[in-house]
VOROMI-625652 format. One line per field, with one value per residue: x, y, z of N, C-alpha, C in turn; residue in one letter. Coordinates in steps of 0.001 Angstrom, whole numbers. Each point is the difference from the previous one (the first is absolute). Example, Ala and Ser with C-alpha at 12.3 -4.5 7.8 and 13.67 -1.06 7.14 Angstrom:
2
n_px = [13190,-350]
n_py = [-5690,1050]
n_pz = [7800,-720]
ca_px = [-890,820]
ca_py = [1190,1190]
ca_pz = [0,60]
c_px = [900,-770]
c_py = [1200,1090]
c_pz = [0,730]
rest = [A,S]
***
This chain:
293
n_px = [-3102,20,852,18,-1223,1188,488,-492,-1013,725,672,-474,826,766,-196,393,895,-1143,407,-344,1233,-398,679,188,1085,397,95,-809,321,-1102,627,-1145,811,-645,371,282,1333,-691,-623,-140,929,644,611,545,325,1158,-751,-886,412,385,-577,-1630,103,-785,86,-1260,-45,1869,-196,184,-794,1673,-282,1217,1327,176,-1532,452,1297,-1253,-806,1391,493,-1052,550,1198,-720,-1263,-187,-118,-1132,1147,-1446,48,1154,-496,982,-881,1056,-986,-497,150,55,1146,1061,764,-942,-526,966,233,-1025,1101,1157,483,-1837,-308,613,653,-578,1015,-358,628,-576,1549,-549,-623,490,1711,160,-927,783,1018,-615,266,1180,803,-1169,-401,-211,-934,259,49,1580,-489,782,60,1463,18,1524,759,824,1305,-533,-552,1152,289,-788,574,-246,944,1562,-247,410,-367,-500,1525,-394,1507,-1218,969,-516,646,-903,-649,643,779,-817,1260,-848,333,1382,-593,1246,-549,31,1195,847,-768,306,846,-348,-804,1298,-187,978,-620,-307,-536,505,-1355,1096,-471,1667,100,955,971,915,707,-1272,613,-1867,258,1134,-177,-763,237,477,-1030,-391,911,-389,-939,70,89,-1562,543,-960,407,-786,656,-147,430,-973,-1229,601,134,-1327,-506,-1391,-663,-304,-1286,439,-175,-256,645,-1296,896,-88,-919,28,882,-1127,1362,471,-1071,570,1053,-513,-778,748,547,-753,703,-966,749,819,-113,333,424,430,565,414,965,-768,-589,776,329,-1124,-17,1372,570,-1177,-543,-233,-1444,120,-1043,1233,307,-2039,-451,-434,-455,604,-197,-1300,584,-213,-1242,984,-1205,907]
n_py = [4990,-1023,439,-21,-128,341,-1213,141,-823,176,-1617,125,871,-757,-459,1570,167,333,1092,-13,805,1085,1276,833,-198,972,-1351,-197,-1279,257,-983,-374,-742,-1008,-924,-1132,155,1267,-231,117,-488,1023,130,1025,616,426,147,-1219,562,-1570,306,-595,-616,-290,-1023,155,-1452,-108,1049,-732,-594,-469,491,1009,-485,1120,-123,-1600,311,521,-1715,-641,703,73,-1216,512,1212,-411,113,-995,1101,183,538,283,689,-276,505,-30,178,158,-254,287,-1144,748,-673,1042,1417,-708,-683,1035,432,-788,580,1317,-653,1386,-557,1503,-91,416,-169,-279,221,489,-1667,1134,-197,-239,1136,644,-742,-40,1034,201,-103,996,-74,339,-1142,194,1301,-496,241,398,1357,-123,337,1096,-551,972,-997,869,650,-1543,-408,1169,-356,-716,-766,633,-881,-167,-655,-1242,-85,-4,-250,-64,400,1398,-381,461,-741,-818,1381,63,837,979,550,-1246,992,1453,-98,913,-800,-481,1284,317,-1175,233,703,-520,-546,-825,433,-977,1094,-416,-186,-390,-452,-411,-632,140,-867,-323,-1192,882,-50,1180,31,-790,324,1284,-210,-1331,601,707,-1324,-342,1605,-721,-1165,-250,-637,-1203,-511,-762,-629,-905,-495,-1228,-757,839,-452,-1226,934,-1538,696,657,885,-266,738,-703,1270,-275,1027,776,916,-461,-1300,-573,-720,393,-19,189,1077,-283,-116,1351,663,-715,-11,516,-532,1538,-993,912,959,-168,865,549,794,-197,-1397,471,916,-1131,192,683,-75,1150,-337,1417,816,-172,982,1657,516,-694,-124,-1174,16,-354,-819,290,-1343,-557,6,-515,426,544,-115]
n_pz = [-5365,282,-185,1153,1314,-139,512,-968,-246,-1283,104,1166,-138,-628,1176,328,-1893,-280,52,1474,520,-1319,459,-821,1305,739,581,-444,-405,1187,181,187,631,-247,1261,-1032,608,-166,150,822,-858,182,-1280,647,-1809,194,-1295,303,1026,612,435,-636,1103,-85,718,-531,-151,67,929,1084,-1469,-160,-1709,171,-503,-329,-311,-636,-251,-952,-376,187,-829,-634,178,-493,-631,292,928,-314,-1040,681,310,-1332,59,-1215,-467,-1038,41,-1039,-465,-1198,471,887,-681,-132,-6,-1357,-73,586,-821,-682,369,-430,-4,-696,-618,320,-1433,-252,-1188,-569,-479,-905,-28,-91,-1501,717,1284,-504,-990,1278,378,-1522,-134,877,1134,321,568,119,1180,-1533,668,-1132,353,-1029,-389,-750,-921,-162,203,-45,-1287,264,-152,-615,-510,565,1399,1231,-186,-1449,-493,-147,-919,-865,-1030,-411,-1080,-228,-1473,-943,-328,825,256,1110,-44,-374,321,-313,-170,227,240,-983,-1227,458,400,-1153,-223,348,-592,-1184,-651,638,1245,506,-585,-1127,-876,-1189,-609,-1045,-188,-1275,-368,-884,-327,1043,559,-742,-1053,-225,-268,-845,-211,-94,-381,-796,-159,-247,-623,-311,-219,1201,-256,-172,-1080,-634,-585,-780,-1364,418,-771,871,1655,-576,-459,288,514,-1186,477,1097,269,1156,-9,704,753,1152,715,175,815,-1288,-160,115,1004,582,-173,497,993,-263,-471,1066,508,-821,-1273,-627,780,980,-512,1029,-142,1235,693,571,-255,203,939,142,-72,825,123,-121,490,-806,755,-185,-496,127,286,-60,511,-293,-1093,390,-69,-1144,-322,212,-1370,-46,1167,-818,-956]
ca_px = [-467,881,17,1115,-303,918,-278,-1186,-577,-236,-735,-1416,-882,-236,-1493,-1140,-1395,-310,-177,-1796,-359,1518,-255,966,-57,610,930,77,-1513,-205,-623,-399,-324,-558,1231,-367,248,-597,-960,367,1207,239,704,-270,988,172,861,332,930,-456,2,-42,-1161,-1341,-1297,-1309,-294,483,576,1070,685,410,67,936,973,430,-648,24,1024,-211,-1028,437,113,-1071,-70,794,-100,-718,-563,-986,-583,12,91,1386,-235,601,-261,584,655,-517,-1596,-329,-1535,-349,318,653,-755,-697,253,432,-1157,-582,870,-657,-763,-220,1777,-16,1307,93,171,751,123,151,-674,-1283,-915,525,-912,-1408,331,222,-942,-1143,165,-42,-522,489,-948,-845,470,1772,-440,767,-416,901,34,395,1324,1698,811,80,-1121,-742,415,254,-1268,-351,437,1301,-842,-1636,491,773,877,-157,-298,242,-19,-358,154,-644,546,1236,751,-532,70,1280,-595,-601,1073,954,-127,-850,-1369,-180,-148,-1417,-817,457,-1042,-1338,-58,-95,791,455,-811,543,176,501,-81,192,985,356,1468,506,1212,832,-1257,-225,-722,-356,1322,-15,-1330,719,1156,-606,-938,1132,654,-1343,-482,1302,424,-407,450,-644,-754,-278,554,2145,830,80,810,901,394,14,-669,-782,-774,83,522,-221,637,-477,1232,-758,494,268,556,-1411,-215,633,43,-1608,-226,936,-680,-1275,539,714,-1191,-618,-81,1328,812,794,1334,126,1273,287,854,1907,-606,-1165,857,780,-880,-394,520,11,-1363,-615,-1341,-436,-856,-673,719,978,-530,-375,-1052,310,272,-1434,77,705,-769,-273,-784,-911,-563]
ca_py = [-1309,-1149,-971,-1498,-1255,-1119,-1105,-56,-1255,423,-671,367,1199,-527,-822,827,143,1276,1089,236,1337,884,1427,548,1035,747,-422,-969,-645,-1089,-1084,-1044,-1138,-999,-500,-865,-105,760,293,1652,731,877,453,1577,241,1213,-106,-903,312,324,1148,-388,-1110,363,-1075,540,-399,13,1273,-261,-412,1369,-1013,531,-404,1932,322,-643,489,1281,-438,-308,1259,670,-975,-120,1661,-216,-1644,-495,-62,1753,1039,803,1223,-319,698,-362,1052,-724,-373,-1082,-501,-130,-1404,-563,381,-876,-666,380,-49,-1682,-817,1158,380,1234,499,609,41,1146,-37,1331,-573,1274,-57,-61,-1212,-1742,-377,-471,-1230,-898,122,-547,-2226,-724,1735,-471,-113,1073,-70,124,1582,246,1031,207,1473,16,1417,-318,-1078,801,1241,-778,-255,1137,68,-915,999,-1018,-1823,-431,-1227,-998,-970,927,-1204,563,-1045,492,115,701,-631,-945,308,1083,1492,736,942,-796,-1354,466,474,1265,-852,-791,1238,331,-1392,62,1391,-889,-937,25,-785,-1328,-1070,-1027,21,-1551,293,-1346,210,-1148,-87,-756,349,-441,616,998,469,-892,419,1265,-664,-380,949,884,-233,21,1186,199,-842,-1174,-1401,-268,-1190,-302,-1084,217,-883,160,221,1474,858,-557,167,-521,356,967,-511,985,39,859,924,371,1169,406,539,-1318,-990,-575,-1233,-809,-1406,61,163,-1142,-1426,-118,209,-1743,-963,631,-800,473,378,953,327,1655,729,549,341,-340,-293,1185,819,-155,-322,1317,433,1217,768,1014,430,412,1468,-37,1199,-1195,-1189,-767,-1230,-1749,-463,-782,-1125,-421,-512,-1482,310,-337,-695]
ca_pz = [-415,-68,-1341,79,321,320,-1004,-346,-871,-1010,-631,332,-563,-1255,124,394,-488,-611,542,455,412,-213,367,-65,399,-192,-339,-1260,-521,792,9,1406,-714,1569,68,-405,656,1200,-795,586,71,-919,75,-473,-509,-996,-1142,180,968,1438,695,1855,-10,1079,189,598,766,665,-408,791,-1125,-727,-1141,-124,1092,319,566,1162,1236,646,516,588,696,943,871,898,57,1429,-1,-1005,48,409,-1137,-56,-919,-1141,-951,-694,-1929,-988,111,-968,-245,1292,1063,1912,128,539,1178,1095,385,561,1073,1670,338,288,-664,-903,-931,-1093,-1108,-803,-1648,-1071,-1148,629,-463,523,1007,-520,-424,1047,1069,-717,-461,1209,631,1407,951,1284,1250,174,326,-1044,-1561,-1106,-211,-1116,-91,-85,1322,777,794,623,1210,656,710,1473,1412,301,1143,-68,-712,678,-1350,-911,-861,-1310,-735,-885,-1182,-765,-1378,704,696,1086,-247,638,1215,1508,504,434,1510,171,533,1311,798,67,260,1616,310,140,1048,1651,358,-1056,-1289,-1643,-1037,-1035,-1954,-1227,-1069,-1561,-335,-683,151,952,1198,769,897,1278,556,117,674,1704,489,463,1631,1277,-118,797,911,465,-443,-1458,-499,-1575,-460,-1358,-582,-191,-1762,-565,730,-441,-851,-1293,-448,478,1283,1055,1714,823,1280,1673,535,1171,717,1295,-599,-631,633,-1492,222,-361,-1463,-809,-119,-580,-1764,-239,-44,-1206,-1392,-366,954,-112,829,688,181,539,810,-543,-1569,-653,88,-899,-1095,-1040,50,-812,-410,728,345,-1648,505,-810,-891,-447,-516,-1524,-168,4,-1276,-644,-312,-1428,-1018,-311,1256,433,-1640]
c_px = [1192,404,1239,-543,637,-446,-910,-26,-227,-1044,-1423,-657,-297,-1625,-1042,-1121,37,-26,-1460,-279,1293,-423,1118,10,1491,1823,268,-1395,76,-1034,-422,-383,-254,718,-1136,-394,-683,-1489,-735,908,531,1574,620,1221,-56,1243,860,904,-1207,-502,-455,-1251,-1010,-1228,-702,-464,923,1175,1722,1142,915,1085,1528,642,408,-875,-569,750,-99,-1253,640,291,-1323,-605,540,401,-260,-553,-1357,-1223,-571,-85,1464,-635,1076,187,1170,156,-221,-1007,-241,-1278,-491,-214,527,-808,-1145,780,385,-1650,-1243,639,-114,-897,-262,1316,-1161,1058,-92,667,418,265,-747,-1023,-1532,-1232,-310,-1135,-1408,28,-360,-1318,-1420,-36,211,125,929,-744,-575,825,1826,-15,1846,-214,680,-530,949,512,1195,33,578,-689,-997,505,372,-1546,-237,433,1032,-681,-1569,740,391,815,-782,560,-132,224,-684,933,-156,1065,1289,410,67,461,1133,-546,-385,695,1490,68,-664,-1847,-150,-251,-1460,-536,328,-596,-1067,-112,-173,1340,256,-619,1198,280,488,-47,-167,850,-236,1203,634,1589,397,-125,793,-235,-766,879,-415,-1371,530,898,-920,-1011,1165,273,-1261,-305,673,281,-733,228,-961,-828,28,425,1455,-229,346,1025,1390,410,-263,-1621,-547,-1124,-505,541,-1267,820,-572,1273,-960,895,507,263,-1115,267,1033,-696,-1364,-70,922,-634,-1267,58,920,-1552,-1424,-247,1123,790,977,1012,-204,1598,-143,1304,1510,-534,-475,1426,1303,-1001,300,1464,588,-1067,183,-1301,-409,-441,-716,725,382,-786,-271,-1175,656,290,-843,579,1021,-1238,-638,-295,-1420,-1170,403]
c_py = [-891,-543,-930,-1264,-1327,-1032,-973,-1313,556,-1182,-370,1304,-451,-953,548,375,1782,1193,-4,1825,331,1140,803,1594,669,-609,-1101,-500,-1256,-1408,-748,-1530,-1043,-904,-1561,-1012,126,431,1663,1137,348,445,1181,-161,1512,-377,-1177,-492,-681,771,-243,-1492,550,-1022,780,-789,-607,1466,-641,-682,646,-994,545,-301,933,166,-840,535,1389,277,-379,1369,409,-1111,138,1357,-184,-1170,-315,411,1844,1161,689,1676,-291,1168,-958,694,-1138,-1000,-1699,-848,-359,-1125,345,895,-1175,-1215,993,156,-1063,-869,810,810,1499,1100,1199,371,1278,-247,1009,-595,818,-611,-240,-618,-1235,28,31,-932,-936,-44,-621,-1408,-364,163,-455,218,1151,14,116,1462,-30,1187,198,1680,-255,930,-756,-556,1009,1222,-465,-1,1362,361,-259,846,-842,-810,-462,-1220,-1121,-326,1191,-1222,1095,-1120,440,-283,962,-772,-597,297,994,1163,335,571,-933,-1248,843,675,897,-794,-1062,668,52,-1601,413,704,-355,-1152,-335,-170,-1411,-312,-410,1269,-820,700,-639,1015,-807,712,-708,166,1247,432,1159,1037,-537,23,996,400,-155,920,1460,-274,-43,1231,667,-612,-923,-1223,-131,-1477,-340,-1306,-481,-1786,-346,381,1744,582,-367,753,-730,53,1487,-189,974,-423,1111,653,266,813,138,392,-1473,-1112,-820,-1694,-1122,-2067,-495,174,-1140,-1281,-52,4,-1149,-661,831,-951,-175,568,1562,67,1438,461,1001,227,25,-476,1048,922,-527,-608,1803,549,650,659,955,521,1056,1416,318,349,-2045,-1017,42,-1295,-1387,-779,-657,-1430,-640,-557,-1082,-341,-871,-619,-1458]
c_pz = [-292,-2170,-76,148,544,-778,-624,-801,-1280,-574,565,-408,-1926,275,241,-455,-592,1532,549,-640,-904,-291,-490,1251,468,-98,-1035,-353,1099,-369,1309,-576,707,-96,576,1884,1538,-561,535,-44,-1736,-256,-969,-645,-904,-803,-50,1009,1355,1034,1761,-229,1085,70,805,1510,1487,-303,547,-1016,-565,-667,-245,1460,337,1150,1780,721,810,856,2126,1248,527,892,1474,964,1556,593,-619,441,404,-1192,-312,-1190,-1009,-1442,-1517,-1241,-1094,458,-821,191,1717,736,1414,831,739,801,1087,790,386,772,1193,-223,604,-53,-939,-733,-1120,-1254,-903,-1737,-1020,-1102,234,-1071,-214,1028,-379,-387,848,772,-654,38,914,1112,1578,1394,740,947,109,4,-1233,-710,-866,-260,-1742,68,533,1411,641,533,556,1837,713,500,1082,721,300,708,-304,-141,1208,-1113,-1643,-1031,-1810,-1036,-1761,-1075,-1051,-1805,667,658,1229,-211,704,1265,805,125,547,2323,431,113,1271,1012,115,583,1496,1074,499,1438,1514,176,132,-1199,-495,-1196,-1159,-1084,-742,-708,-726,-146,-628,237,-1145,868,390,623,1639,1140,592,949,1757,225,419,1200,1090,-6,1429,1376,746,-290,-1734,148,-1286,206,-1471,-172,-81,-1252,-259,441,-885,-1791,-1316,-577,462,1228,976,1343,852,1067,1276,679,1045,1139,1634,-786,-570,162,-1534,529,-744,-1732,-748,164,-761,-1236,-590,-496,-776,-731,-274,878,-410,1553,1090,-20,1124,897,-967,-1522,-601,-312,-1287,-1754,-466,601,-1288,-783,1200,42,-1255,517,-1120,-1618,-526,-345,-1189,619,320,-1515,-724,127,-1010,-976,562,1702,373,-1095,-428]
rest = [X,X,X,X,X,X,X,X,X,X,X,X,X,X,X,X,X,X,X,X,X,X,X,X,X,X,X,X,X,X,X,X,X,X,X,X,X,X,X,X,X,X,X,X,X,X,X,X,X,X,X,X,X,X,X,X,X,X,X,X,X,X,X,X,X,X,X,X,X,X,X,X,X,X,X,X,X,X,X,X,X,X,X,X,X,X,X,X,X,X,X,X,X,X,X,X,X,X,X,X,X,X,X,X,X,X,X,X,X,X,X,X,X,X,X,X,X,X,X,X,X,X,X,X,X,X,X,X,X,X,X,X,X,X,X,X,X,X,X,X,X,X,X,X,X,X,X,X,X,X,X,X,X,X,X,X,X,X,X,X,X,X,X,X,X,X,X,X,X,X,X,X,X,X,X,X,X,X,X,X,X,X,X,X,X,X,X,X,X,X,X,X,X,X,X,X,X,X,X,X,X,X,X,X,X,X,X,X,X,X,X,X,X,X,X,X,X,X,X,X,X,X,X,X,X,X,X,X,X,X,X,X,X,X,X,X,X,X,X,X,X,X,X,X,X,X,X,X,X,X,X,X,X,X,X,X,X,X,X,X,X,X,X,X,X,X,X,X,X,X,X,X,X,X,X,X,X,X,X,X,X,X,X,X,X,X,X,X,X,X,X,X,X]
***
């Protein structure tokens, strides 16, 4: 599950109002709260922490700039409109799930999310259309994905939290090995990093998808790559070449303009980071204080 969100409207969430839905489940105390704004739409927090937006009535909506850019990627995966095989590590309130199922029509997708009373939660407040071909399974992100058969995957979409932060076991070369596995020969592979200066886990991060995979390139905010705020980046890895031009122009013409890094840039962004293994990971770095308060 996502507890970064990227960048968020604190002072519209001050207009929101009282909590619709709060649940205490296995990762904190969730709140759903209706967003003044959208009148279909919802937005999922743990422990006061962002988490995901979900409008009932346009699914293709996606209220997190993290998530727009990762919205972009399954745009750009196949040509518009072509079922795809999607597996995603963390679940949360099943926003990109539901846009991949409303942009490519008969996409079966696999779900993998350790907090299985977030998901009753979700499916209760907020169900998701007939016909989408979505299963959520419950349990750990990696013993999730060792489940699969090789090459099921066009695109593998990691977007797990646990109290902010990404679990050590799924940020190391031993877990990409396994994403790779899954994967088709050209699929994708996307991450949501949160990072803060002096990004380098985010460093360390790009340096283990290059231990794996041939190409790489990032998506994120200048301010985050730059260090001067906490923040998420997205990761893209994949064995063929990935479409940077397309993605740099689509993430320019974001709300919140972001940035792509790849190739000689990218290479000298994480230079003296190394590749993370299982014997050497760690969690991602918590939020600095106040973050999301």
């Amino acid at each position: 599950m996502a507890r970064g969100g990227g960048r968020h409207d604190k002072a519209r969430d001050k207009r929101r109002g009282s909590a619709v839905v709060v649940a205490e489940v296995d990762g904190g105390t969730a709140s759903l709260v209706s967003d003044p704004d959208r009148p279909h739409a919802r937005s999922l927090l743990l422990d006061g922490a962002p988490q995901s937006h979900v409008d009932l009535a346009d699914p293709t909506h996606l209220g997190f700039e993290y998530q727009r850019r990762l919205g972009h990627l399954v745009d750009l995966l196949a040509p518009p409109g072509r079922p795809a095989q999607v597996l995603h590590l963390g679940g949360g309130a099943l926003t990109l799930a539901r846009y991949v199922a409303a942009t490519r029509p008969r996409s079966t997708q696999q779900v993998v999310e350790v907090d299985e009373k977030l998901t009753r939660l979700v499916r209760e407040h907020l169900p998701l259309e007939r016909g989408w071909r979505i299963r959520v399974r419950g349990g750990d992100a990696r013993e999730g994905l060792g489940r699969l058969p090789e090459a099921w995957a066009d695109l593998v979409i990691a977007d797990v939290f646990s109290g902010a932060r990404t679990p050590a076991h799924l940020t190391s070369v031993e877990f990409l090995h396994e994403v790779r596995r899954v994967l088709q020969p050209a699929g994708w592979y996307a991450a949501n990093i949160a990072d803060g200066a002096p990004l380098r886990h985010l460093r360390a991060q790009i340096a283990t998808a290059g231990a794996v995979f041939a190409e790489r390139c990032v998506l994120a905010d200048p301010a985050v790559l730059r260090g001067r705020r906490f923040g998420n980046s997205v990761l893209l890895a994949a064995d063929g070449e990935l479409p940077v031009a397309e993605l740099t122009r689509r993430t320019a013409g974001d709300a919140h303009p972001g940035r792509v890094e790849a190739g000689r840039a990218l290479d000298a962004f994480t230079a003296g980071a190394g590749p993370v293994t299982d014997a050497t990971a760690t969690a991602s770095p918590p939020p600095p204080e106040g973050t999301f308060g």
